[in-house]
C-alpha positions as CSV (number, residue, x, y, z in Angstrom):
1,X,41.5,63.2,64.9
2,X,40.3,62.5,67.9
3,X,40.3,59.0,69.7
4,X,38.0,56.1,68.2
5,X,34.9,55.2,69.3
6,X,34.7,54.3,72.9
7,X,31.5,53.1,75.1
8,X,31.9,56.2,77.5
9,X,31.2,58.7,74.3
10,X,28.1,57.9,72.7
11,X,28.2,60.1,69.3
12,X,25.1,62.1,68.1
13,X,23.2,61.0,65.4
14,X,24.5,64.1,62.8
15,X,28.0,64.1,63.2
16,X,27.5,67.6,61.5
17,X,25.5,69.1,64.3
18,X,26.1,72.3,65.5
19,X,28.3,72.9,68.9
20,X,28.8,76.1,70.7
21,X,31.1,77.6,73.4
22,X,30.2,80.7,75.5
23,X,33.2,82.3,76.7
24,X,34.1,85.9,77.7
25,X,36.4,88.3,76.0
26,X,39.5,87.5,77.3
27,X,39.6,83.7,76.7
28,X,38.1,84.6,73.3
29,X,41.5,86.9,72.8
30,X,43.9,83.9,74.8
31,X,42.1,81.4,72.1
32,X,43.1,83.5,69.1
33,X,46.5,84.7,70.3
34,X,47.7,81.2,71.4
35,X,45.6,78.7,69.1
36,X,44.8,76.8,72.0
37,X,41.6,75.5,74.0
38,X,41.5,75.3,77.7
39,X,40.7,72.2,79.3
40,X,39.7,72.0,83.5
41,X,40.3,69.1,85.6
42,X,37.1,67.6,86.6
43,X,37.5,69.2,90.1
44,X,38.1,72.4,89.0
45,X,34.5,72.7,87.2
46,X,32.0,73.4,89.6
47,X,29.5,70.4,90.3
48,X,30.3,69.1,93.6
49,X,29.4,65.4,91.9
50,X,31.9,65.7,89.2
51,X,33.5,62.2,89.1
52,X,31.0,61.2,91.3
53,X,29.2,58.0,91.3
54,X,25.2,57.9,92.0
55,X,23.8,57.5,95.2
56,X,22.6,53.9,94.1
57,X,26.3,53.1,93.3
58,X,27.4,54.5,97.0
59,X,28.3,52.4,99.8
60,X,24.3,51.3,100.4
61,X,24.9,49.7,97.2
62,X,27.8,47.9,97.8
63,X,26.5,46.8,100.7
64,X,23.5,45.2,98.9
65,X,25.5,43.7,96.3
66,X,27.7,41.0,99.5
67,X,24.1,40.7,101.4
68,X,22.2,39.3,98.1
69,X,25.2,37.2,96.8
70,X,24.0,33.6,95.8
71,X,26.0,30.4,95.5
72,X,27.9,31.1,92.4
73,X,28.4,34.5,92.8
74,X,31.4,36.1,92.0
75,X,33.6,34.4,95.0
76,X,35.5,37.7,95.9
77,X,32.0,39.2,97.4
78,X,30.1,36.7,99.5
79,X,32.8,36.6,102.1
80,X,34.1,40.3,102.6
81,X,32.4,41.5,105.6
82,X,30.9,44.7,106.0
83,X,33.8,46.2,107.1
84,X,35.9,45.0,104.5
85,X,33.0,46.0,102.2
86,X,33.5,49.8,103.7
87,X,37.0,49.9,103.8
88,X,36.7,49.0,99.5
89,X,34.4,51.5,99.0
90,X,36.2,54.1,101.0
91,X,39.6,53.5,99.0
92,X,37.9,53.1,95.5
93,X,36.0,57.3,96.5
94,X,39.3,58.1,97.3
95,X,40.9,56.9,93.8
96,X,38.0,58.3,92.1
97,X,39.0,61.7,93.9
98,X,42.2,61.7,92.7
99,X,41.2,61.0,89.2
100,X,39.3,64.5,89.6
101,X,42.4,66.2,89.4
102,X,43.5,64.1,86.8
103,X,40.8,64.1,84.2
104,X,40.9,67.3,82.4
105,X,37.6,68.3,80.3
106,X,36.9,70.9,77.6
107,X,33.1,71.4,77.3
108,X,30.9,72.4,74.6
109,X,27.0,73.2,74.0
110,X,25.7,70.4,71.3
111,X,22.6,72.3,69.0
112,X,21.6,73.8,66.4
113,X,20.9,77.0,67.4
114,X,21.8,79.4,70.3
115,X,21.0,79.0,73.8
116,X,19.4,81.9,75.7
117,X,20.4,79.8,78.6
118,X,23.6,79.3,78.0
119,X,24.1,83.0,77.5
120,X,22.9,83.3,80.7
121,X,24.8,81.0,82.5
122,X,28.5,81.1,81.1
123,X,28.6,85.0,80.5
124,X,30.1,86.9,83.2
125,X,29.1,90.2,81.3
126,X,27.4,91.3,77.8
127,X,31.0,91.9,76.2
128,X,30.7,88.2,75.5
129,X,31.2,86.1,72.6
130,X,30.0,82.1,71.5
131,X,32.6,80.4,69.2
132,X,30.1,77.9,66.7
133,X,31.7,75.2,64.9
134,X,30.4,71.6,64.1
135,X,30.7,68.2,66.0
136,X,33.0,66.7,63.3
137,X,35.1,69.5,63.1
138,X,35.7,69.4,66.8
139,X,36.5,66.5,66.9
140,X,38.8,66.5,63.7
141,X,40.9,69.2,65.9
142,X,42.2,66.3,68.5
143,X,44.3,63.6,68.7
144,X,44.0,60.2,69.0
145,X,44.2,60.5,73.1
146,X,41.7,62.9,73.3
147,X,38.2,61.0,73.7
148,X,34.9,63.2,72.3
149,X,31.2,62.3,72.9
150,X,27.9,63.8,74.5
151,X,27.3,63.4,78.2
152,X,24.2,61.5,79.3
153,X,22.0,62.7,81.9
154,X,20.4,60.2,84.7
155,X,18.7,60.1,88.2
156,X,21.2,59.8,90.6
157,X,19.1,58.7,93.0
158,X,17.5,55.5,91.8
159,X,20.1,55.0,88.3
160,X,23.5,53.4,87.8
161,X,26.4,53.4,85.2
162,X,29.0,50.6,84.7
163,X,31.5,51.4,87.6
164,X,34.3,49.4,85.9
165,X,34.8,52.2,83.1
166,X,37.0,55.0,84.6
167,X,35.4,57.6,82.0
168,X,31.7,57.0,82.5
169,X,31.5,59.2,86.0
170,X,33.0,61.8,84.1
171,X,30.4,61.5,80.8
172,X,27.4,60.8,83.1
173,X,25.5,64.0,85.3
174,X,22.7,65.4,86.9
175,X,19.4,65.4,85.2
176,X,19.4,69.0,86.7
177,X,22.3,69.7,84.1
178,X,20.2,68.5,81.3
179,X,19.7,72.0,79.9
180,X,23.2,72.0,78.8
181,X,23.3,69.6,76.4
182,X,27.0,69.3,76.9
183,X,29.7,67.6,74.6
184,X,32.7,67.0,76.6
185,X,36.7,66.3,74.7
186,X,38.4,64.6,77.6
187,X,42.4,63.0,78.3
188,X,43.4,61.9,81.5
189,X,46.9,61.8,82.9
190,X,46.3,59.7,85.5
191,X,49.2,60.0,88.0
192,X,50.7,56.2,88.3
193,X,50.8,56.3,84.3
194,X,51.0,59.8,82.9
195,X,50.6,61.4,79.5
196,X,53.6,62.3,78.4
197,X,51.9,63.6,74.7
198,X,50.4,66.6,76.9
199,X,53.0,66.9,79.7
200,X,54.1,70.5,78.3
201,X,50.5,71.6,78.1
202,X,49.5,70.8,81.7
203,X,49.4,74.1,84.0
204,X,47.5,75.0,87.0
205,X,44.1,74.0,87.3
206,X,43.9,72.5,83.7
207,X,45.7,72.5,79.8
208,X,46.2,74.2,77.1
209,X,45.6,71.8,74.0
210,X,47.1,73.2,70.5
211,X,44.4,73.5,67.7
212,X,44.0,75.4,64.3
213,X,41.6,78.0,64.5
214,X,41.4,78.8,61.2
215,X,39.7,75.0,60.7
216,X,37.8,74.7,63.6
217,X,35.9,77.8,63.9
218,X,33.4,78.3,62.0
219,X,31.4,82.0,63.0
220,X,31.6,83.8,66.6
221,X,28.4,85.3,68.1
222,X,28.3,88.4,69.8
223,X,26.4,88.6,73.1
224,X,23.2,89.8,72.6
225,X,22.9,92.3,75.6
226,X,26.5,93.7,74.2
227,X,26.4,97.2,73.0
228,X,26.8,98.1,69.1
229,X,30.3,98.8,69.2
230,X,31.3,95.5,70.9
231,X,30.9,93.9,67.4
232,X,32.8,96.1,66.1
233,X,35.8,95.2,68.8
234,X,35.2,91.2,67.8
235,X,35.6,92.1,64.3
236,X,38.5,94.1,64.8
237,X,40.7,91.3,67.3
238,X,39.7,88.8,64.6
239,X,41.3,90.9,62.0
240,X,44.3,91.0,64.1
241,X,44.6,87.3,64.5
242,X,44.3,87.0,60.7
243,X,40.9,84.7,61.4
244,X,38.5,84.2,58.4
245,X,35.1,83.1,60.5
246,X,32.6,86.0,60.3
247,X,31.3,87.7,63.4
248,X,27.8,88.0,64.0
249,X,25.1,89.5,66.5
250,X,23.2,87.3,68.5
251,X,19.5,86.1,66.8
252,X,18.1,86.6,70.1
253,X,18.5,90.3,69.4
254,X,15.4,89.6,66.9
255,X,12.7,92.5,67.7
256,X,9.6,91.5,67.7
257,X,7.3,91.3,64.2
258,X,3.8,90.9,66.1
């Protein structure tokens, strides 16, 4: 089961809810064959603001924070000078930085129904597939180190989350990402004090985390620009692999009833 609740991972309302990942054909074979779910490091994932903090958090803000300090104050703040006050901001980016490569992610699209724009933006091709399951099964396929929860989505221009929390600038993006609805598992193995539980499962760029199939999976989705016989293919690796789940077109392929 995965880790208990923690103020990073808020949990959606219907722990039954739907989740989805879109994937292509060969880490739909690699998640048969081996049993196991891939999980990036944060910098290895695309957004250039992955780990980031929010412009209102950056130095301007820190800044702000030692010129406003009253009598009373924390003490540590209203006597750091402003070089001080840039050298702490440049060393805590630079830890944050590290924890990118640290912080390793598996994501997943939280609703319950398919996403035409998901489709669209994690399919390289149309020989594509989109493993369904449900929230509390995901989350049943963990262990206790692996945190679960759905990200939240906030100006990062003019909004803030609590600094203090090393998992909230990895559970907090873009409100340009909002579309994706994500649900993020996430471990770290931070390098001063490192996971041993998933040292074997570490490898370049990311891990390979163990899970049963067979329990969380419950139907694959073929692509719905994929030709007839691709089903057939999905039907026939699953076969293979001795999986249960049923494999099913796309309900975007829907004509028209006018």
């Amino acid at each position: 089961m995965a880790a208990p609740p923690h103020p990073s991972f808020p949990q959606p309302a219907n722990p039954n809810v739907r989740v989805w990942r879109y994937m292509d054909l060969a880490k739909f074979i690699d998640l048969l064959q081996s049993e196991r779910l891939f999980f990036a490091t944060a910098n290895n994932l695309g957004d250039p603001l992955e780990g980031s903090v929010t412009r209102h958090m950056s130095k301007d803000f820190l800044e702000d924070l030692i010129a406003t300090a009253k009598p009373g104050d924390d003490p540590v703040w209203p006597g750091v000078s402003n070089q001080r006050a840039l050298t702490i901001a440049k060393v805590l980016a630079e830890q944050r930085q590290l924890l990118c490569a640290h912080t390793y992610i598996n994501c997943w699209h939280i609703n319950e129904h398919e996403s035409a724009a998901m489709w669209k933006a994690y399919s390289q091709s149309a020989e594509s597939v989109c493993v369904q399951t449900r929230y509390s099964k995901l989350a049943a396929a963990f262990t206790e180190d692996v945190y679960l929860g759905a990200v939240k989505y906030i100006d990062y221009d003019v909004e803030a989350f609590d600094p203090g929390n090393l998992f909230n600038p990895f559970m907090h993006k873009r409100m340009s990402f909002k579309h994706e609805n994500e649900v993020r598992a996430v471990f770290s193995n931070h390098p001063k004090a490192p996971n041993l539980l998933f040292k074997d499962d570490l490898c370049r760029g990311g891990a390979r985390i163990k899970i049963s199939v067979s329990e969380l999976v419950e139907a694959v989705f073929v692509n719905p620009l994929s030709p007839a016989w691709f089903r057939d293919v999905i039907e026939g690796v699953v076969q293979k692999y001795g999986a249960k789940f049923p494999v099913r077109q796309s309900s975007l392929t829907a004509g028209p009833l006018y």
